[in-house]
C-alpha positions as CSV (number, residue, x, y, z in Angstrom):
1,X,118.3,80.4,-118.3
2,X,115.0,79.0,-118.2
3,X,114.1,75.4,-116.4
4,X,111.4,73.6,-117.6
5,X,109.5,70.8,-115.5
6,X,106.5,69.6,-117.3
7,X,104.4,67.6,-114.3
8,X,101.0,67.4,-116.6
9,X,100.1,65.2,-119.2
10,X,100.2,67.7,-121.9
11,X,103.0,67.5,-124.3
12,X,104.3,71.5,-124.2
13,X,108.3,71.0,-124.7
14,X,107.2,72.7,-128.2
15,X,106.3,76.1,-126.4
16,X,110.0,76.0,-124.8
17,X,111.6,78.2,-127.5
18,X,109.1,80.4,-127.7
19,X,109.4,81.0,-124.1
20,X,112.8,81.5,-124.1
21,X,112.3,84.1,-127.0
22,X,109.5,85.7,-124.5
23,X,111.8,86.1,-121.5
24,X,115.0,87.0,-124.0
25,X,112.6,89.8,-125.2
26,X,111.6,90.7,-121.5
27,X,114.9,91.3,-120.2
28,X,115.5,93.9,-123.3
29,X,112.2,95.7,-122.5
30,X,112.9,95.7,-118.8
31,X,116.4,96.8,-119.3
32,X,117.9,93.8,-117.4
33,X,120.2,92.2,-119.4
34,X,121.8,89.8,-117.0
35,X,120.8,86.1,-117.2
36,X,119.2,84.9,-114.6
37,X,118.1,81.4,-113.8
38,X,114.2,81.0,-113.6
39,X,112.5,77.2,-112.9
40,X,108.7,77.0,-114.8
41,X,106.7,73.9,-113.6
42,X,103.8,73.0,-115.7
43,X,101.1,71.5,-112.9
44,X,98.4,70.0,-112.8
45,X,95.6,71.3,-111.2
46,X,95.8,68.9,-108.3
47,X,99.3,69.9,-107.9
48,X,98.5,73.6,-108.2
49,X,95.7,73.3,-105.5
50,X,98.8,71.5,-103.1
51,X,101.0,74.3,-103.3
52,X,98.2,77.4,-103.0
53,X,97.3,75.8,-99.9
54,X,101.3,75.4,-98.5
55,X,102.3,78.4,-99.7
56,X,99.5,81.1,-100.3
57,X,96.4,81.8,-98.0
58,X,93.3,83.1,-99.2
59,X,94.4,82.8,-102.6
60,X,92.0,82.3,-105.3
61,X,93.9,82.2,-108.7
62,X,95.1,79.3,-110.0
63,X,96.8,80.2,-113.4
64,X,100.2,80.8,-112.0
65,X,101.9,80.9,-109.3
66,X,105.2,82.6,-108.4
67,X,108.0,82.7,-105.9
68,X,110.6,84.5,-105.6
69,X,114.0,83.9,-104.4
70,X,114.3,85.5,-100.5
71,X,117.6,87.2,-101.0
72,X,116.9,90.0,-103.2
73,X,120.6,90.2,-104.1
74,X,119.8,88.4,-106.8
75,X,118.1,91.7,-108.9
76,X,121.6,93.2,-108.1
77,X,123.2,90.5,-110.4
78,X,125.3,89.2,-107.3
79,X,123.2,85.7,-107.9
80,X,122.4,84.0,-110.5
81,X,118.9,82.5,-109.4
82,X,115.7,84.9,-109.7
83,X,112.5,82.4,-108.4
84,X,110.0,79.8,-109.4
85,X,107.1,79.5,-111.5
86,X,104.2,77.4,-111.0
87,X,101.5,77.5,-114.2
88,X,98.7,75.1,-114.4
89,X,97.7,74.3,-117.8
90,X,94.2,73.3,-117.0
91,X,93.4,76.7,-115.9
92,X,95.3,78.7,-118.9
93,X,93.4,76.1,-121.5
94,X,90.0,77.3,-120.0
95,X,91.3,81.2,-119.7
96,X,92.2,81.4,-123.4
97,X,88.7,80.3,-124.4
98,X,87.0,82.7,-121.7
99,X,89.7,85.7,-123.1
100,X,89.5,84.4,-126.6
101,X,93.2,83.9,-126.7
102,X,94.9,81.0,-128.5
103,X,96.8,78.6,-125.7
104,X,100.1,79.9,-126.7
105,X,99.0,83.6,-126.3
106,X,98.0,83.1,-123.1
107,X,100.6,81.2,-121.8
108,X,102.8,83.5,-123.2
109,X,100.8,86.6,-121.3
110,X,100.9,84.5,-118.1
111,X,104.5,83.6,-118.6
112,X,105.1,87.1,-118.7
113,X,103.5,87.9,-115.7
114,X,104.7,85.7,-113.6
115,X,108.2,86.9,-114.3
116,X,107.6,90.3,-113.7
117,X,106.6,89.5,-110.9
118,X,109.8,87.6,-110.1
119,X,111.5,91.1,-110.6
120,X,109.2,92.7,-108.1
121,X,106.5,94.7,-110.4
122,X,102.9,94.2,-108.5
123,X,99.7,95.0,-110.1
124,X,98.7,95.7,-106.4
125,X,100.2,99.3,-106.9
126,X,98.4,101.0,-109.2
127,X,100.8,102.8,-111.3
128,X,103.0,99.5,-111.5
129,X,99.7,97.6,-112.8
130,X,99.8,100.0,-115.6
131,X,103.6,98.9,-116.2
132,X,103.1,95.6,-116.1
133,X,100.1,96.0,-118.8
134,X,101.8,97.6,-121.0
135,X,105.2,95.3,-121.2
136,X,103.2,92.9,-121.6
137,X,101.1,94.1,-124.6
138,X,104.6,95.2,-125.8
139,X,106.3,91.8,-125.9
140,X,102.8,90.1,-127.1
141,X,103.2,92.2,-129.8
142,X,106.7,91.4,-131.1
143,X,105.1,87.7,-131.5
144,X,102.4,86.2,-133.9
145,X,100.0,84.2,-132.3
């Protein structure tokens, strides 16, 4: 089940379906059918900047941010709760006019992301980059944006 903390002045409860169709369509693609509990703040970039600097060093993306639950039991379906999401709106406004996205596109790319990496994919390693990419262009897909 998705959480949904909106800290930012922008009214976004209308993207919450379409999220939860996203992550619904994620979990199919990924082959992970178990529910799992995922909280997505909406910050502002203020906020964003706060928790970069507690949480991440020498960090330079502000989009999203993401953080996993520690006990990796969790992708074992022995708990329920798979990690936090931090998104900044600000910065995925100004990314989908430099990418030519509409705003929902690229939250929805972002969103998707993010949980990935919750389940532990990391475009650091190369071949799981390529993963990532291309679940993502697959759930985009399913969508009209």
């Amino acid at each position: 089940m998705l959480y949904f903390i909106n800290d930012t002045c922008y009214f976004l409860k209308r993207y919450y379906p379409l999220l939860n169709k996203v992550y619904q369509n994620l979990k199919i693609v990924i082959k992970n059918k178990a529910e799992k509990n995922i909280s997505i703040k909406f910050s502002s970039l203020k906020e964003q900047k706060k928790l970069i600097n507690k949480f991440y060093q020498n960090h330079n993306s502000f989009n999203v941010l993401t953080f996993p639950y520690q006990d990796q039991t969790c992708l074992n379906n022995k708990i329920d709760y798979l990690g936090d999401i931090s998104i900044c709106v600000k910065v995925i406004k100004k990314d989908a006019k430099i990418y030519h996205n509409s705003f929902k596109k690229e939250l929805c790319y972002i969103f998707i992301h993010s949980i990935l990496h919750l389940y532990e994919y990391s475009h650091k390693i190369e071949n799981n980059a390529k993963i990532m990419s291309k679940i993502t262009n697959k759930i985009l897909n399913n969508f009209k944006f």
